[in-house]
Backbone bond lengths (Angstrom), bond angles and torsions (degrees), N, CA, C in turn:
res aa  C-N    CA-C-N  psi(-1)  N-CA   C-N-CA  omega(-1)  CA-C   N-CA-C  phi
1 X - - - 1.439 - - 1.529 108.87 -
2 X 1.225 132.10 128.59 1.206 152.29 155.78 1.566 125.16 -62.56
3 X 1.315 95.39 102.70 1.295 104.10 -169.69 1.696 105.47 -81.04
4 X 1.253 113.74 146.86 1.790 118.85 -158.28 1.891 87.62 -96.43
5 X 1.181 109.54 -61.11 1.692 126.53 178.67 1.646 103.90 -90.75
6 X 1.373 111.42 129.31 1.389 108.18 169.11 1.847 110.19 -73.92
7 X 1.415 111.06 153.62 1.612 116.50 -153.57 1.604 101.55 -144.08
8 X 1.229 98.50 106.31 1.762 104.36 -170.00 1.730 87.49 -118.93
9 X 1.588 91.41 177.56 1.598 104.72 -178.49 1.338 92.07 -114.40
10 X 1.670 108.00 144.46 1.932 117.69 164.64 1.909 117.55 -65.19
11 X 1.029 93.56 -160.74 1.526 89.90 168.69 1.494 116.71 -104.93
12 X 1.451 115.96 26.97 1.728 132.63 -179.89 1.787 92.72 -115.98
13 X 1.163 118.65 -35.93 1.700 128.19 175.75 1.300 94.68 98.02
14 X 1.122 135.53 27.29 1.555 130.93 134.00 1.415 125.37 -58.11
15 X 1.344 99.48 130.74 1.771 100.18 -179.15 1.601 98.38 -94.35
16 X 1.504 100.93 149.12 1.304 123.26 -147.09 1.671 111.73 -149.27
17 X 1.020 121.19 147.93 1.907 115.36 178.45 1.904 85.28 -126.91
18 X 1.508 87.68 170.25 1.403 117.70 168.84 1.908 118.10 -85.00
19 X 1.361 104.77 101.71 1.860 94.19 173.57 1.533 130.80 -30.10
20 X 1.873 96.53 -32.84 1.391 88.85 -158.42 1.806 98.13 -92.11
21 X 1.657 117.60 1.82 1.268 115.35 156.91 1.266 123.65 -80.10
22 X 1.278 123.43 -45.91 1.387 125.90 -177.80 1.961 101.31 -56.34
23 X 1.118 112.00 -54.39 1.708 117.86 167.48 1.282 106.39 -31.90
24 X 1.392 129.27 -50.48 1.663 124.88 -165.16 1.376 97.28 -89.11
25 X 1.695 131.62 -42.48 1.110 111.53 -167.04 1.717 105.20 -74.05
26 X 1.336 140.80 -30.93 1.237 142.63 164.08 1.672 100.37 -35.59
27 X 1.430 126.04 -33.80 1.554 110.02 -159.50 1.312 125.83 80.67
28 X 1.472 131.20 12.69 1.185 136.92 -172.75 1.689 107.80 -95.39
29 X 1.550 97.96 141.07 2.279 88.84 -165.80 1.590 102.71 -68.38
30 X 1.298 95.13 147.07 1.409 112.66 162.94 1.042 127.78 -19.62
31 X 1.881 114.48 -62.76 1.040 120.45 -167.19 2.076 123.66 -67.76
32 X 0.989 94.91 2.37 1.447 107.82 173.78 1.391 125.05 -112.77
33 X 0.918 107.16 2.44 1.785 124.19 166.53 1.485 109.51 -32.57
34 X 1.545 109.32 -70.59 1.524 105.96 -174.79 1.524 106.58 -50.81
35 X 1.483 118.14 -65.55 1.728 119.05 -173.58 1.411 111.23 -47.44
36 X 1.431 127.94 -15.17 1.275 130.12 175.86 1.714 109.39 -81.16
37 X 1.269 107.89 -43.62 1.595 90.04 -157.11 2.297 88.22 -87.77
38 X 1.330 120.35 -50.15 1.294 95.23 158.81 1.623 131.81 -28.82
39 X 0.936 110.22 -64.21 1.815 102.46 -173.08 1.782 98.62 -72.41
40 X 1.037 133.23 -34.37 1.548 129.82 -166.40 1.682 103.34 -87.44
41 X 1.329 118.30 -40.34 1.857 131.95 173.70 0.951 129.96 -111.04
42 X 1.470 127.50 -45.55 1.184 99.56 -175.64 1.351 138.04 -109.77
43 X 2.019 95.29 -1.34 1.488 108.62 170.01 1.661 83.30 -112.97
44 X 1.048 145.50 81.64 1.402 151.48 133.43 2.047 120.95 -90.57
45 X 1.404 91.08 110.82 1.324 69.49 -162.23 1.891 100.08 -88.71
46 X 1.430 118.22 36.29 1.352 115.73 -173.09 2.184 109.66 -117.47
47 X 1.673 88.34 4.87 1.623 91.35 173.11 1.337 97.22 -140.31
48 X 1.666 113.77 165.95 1.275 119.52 -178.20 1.820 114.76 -126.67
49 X 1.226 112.77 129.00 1.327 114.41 179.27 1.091 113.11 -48.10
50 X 1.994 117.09 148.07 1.280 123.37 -168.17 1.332 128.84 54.82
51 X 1.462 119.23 3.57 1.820 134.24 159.37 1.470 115.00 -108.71
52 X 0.859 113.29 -35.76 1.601 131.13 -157.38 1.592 99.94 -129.18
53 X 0.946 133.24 -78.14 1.669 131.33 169.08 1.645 119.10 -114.64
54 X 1.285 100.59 158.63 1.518 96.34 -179.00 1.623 104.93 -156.87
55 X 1.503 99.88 121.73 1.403 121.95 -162.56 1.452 113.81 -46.89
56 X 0.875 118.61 125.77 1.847 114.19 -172.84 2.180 103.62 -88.57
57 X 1.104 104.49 162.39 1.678 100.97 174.93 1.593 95.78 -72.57
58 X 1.279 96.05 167.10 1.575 105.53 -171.80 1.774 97.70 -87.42
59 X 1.492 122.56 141.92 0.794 130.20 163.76 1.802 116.84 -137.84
60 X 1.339 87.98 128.86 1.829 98.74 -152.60 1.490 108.23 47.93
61 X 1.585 101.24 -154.88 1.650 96.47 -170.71 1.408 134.47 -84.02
62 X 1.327 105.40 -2.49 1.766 113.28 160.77 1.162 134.11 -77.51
63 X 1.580 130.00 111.77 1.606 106.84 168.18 1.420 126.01 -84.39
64 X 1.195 96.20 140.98 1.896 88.52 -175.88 1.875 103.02 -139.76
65 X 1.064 94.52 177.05 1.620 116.45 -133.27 1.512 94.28 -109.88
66 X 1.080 141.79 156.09 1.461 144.29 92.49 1.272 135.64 -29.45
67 X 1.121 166.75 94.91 1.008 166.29 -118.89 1.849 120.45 -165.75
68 X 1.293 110.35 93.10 1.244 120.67 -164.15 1.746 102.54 -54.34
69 X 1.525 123.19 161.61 1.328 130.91 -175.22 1.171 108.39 -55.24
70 X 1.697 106.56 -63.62 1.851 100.15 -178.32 1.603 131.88 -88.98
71 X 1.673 106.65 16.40 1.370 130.40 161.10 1.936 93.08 -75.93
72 X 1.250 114.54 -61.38 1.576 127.70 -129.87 1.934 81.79 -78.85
């Protein structure tokens, strides 16, 4: 089976995708990435940090997320 989003486990063994993949595979432009994962993660007041997503270190200028299966 062909996985569409690559799907790793955290260090709790929840399987989890990357925001800033699920963002590209949706097709939504680049340039709205940040306003996306704010209004969709991190001011959501319907998930909770470190259950549902968990902030990744910044690498270059995007931050991106962890994002649990039935969060993502």
């Amino acid at each position: 089976m062909t996985e569409l989003i690559k799907i790793t486990k955290n260090d709790s063994g929840k399987n989890v995708v990357s925001a800033i993949e699920l963002y590209k595979y949706l097709g939504l432009a680049s340039q709205h990435y940040a306003k996306w994962y704010n209004k969709n993660i991190t001011r959501n007041e319907f998930v909770i940090e470190n259950e549902d997503y968990i902030k990744l270190p910044l690498d270059g200028r995007s931050q991106d997320f962890a994002l649990t299966i039935d969060f993502a």
